[in-house]
Backbone bond lengths (Angstrom), bond angles and torsions (degrees), N, CA, C in turn:
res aa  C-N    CA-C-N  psi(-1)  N-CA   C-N-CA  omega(-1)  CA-C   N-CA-C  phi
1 X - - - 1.454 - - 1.531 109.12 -
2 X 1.603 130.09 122.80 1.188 138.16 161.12 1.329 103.60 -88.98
3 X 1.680 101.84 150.16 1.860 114.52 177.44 1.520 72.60 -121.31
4 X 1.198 97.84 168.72 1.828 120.63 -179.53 2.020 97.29 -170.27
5 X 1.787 107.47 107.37 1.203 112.89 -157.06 1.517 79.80 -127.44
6 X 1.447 110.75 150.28 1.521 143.37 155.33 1.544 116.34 -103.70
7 X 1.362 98.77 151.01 1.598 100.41 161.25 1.370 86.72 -161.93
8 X 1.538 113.87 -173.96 1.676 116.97 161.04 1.677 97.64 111.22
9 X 1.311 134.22 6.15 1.722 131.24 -165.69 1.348 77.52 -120.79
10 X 1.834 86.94 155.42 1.517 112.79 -171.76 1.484 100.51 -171.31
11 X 1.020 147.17 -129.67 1.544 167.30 -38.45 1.878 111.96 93.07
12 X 1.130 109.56 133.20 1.452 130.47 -178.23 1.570 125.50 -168.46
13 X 1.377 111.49 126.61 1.144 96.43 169.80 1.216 136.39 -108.00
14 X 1.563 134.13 162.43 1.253 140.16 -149.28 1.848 102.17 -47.93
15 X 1.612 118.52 133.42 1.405 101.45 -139.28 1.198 165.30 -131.55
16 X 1.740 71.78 -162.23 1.295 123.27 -157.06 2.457 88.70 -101.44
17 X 1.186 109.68 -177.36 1.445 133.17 -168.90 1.735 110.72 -117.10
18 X 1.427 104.47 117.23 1.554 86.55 148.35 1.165 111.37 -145.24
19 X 1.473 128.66 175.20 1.384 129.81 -166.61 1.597 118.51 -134.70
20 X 1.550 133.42 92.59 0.968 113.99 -143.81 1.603 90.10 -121.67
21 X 1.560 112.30 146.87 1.559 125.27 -174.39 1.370 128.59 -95.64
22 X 1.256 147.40 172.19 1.089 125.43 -152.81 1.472 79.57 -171.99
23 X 2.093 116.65 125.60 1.414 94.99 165.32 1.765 85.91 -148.29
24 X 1.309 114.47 150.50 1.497 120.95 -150.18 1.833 91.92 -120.52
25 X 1.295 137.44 158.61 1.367 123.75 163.74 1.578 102.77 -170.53
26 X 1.328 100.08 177.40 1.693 81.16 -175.56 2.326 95.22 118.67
27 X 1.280 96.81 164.83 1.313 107.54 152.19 1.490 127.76 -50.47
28 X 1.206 116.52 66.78 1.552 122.70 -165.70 2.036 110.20 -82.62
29 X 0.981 120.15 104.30 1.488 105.28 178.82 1.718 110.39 -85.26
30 X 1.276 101.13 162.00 1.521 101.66 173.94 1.347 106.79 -98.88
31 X 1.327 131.82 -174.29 1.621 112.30 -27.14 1.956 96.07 -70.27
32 X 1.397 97.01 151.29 1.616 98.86 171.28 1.790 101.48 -132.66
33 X 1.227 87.57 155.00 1.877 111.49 156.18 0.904 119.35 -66.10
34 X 1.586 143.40 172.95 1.422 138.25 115.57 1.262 117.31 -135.80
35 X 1.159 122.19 158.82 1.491 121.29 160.44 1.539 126.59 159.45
36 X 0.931 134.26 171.58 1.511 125.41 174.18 1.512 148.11 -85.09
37 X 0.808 112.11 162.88 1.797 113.02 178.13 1.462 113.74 -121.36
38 X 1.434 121.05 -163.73 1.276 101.85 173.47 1.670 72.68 -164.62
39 X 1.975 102.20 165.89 1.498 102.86 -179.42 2.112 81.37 -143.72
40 X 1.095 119.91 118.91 1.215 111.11 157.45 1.500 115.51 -91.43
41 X 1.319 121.62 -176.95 1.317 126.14 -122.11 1.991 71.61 -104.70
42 X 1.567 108.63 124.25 1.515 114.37 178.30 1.689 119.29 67.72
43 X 1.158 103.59 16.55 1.345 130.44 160.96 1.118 142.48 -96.89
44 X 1.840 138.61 151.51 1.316 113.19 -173.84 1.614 95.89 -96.14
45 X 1.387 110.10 172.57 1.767 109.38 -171.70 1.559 98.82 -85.79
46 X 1.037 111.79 148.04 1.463 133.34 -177.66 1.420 131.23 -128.51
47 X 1.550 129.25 136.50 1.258 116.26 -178.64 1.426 124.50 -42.05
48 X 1.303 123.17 132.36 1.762 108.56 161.49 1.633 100.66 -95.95
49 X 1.374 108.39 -48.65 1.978 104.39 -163.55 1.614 87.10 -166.79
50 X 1.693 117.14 169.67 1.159 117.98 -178.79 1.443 80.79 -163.73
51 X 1.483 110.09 -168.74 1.648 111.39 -158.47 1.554 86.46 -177.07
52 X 1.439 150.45 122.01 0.888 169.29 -106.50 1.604 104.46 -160.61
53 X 1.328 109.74 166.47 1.679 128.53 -146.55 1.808 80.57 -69.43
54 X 1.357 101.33 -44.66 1.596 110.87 -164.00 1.513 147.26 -118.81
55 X 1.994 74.66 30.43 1.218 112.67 175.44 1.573 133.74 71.57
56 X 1.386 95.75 24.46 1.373 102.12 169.84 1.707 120.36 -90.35
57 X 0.772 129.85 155.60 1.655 132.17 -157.98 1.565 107.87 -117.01
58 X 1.245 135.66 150.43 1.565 140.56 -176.23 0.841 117.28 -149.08
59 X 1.305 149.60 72.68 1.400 139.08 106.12 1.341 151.65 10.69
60 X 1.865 119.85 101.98 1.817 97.92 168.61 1.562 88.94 -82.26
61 X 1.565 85.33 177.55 1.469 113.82 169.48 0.881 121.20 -53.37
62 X 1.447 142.84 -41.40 1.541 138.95 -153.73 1.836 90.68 -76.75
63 X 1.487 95.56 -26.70 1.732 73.70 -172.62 1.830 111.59 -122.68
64 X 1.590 119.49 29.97 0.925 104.36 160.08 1.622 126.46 -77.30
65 X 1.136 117.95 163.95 1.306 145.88 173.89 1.713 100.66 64.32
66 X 1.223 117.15 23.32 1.448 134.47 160.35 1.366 137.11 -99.59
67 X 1.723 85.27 -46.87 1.969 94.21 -177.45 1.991 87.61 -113.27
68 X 1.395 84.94 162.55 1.774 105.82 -171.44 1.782 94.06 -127.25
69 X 1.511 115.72 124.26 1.471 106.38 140.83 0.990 132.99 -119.11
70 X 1.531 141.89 150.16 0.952 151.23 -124.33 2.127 100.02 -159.40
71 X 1.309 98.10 147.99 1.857 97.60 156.80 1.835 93.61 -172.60
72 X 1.649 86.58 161.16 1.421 94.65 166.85 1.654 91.15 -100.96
73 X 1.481 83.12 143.17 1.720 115.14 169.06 1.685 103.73 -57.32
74 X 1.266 109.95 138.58 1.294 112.28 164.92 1.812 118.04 75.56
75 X 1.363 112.22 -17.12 1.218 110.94 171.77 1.838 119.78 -100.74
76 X 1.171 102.79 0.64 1.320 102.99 -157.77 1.484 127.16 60.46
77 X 1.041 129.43 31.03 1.608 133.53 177.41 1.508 122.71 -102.69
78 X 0.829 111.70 152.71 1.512 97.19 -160.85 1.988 83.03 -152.33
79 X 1.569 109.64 150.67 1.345 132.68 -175.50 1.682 109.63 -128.00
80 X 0.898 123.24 153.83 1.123 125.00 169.26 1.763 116.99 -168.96
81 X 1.298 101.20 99.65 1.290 134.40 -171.77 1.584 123.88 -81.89
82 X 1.448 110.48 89.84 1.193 110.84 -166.33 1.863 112.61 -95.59
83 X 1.447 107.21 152.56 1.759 85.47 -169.01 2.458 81.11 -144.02
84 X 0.919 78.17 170.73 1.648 86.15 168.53 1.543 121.10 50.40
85 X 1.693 88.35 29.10 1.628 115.19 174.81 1.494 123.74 -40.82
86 X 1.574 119.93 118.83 1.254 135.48 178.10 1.561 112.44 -65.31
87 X 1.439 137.64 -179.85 1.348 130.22 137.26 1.981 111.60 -71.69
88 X 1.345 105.88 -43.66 1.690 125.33 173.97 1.768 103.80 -46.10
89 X 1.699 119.11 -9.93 1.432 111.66 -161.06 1.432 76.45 -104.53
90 X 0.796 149.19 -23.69 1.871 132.27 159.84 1.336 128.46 -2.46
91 X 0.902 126.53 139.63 1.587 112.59 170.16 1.333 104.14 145.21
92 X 1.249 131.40 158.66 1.756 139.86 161.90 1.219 102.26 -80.51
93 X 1.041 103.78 124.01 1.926 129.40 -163.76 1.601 94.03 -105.64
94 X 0.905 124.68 118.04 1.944 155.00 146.53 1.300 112.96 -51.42
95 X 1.356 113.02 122.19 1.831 118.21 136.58 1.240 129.24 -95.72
96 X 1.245 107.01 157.42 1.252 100.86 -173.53 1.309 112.58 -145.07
97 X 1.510 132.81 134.49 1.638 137.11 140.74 0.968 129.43 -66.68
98 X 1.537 141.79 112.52 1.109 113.72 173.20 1.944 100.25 -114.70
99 X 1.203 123.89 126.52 1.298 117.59 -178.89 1.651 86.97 -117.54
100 X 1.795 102.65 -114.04 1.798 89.58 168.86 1.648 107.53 -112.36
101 X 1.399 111.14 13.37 1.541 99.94 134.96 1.699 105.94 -138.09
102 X 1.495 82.27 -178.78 1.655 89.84 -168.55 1.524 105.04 -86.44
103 X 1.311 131.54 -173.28 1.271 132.84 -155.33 1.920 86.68 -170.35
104 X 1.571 89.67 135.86 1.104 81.02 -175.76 2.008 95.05 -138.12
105 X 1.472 112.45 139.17 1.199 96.91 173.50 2.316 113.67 -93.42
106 X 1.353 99.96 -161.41 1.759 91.86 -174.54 1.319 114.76 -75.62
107 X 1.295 105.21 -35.92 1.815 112.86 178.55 1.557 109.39 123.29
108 X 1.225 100.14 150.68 1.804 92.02 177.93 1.747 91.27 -119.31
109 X 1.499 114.14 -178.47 1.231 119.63 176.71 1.532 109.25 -105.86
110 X 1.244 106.28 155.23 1.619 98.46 -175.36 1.965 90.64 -151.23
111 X 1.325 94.19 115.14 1.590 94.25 -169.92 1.914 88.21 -130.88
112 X 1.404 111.71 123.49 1.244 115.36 159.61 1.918 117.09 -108.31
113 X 1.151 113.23 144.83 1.274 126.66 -171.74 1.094 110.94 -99.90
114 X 1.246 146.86 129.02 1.492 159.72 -159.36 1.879 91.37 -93.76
């Protein structure tokens, strides 16, 4: 059994910074993925960033040179540091495992204020 937990959502304004955490546990096999999605409100969920078995990082556009990810090695944790926050960056933000299945945590909220 994998858990895959969020925290780090709040309120922000247009920006403004937030920093949201990511910690995975459980029977984890290697090699794995991680990283997030996002679903705004009547939307389908969409990549934000992911971070790979071997540490390579992925990015779309809407959110490079904005969002940061981050993990410690070996713990499964993963960070993701958002800065130069939109109102459009809204949405319940996803974690994710992906080993050879995906893992999904509940979602945190991420509401920025114009």
């Amino acid at each position: 059994q994998v858990h895959v937990v969020e925290s780090g959502g709040g309120l922000a304004q247009a920006g403004g910074s937030l920093r949201l955490s990511c910690s995975a546990s459980g029977n984890i096999v290697l090699p794995k993925e991680m990283g997030w999605y996002r679903q705004p409100p009547g939307k389908q969920r969409e990549l934000v960033a992911s971070i790979s078995s071997d540490g390579v990082t992925n990015y779309p556009d809407f959110v490079k040179g904005r969002f940061s990810l981050s993990r410690d090695i070996g713990r499964n944790n993963i960070y993701l540091q958002m800065s130069s926050l939109k109102p459009e960056d809204s949405a319940v933000y996803y974690c994710y495992l992906n080993t050879r299945v995906t893992y999904w945590g509940q979602g945190t909220q991420v509401t920025v204020s114009s």
